[in-house]
C-alpha positions in Angstrom: -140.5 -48.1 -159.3 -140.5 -44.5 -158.6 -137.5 -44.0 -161.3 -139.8 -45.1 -163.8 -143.1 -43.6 -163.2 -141.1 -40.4 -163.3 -139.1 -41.1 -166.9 -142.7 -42.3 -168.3 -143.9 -38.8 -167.1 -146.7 -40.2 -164.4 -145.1 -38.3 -161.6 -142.9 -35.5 -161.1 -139.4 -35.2 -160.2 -140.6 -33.5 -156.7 -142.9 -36.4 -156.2 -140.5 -39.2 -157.4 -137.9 -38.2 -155.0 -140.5 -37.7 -152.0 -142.1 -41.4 -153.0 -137.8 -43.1 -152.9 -137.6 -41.6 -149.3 -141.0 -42.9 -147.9 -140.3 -46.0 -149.5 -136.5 -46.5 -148.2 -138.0 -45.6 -144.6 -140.5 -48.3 -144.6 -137.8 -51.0 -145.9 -135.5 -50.0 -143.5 -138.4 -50.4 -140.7 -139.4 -54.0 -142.0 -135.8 -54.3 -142.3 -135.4 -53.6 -138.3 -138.4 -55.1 -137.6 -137.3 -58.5 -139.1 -133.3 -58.1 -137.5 -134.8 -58.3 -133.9 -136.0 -62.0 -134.5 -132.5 -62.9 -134.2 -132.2 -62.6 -130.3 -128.4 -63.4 -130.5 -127.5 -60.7 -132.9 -124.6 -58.8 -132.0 -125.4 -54.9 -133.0 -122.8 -53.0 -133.6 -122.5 -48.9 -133.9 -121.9 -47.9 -137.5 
């Protein structure tokens, strides 16, 4: 999403690379967030 508003020149490169991180944060929290339904999930250090 970001990749594109940046090559049709709606954002910066600055902005487009801030934008991926915040993005990539907030699906790894829904990510997390969704993992600890599964009460029997075995973690494991990576």
């Amino acid at each position: 999403k970001e990749s594109l508003a940046y090559i049709r020149g709606e954002i910066n490169k600055q902005e487009a690379i801030s934008k991926t991180k915040q993005r990539t944060r907030q699906l790894a929290k829904r990510q997390r967030t969704w993992f600890r339904s599964f009460s029997d999930a075995v973690w494991l250090s990576a």
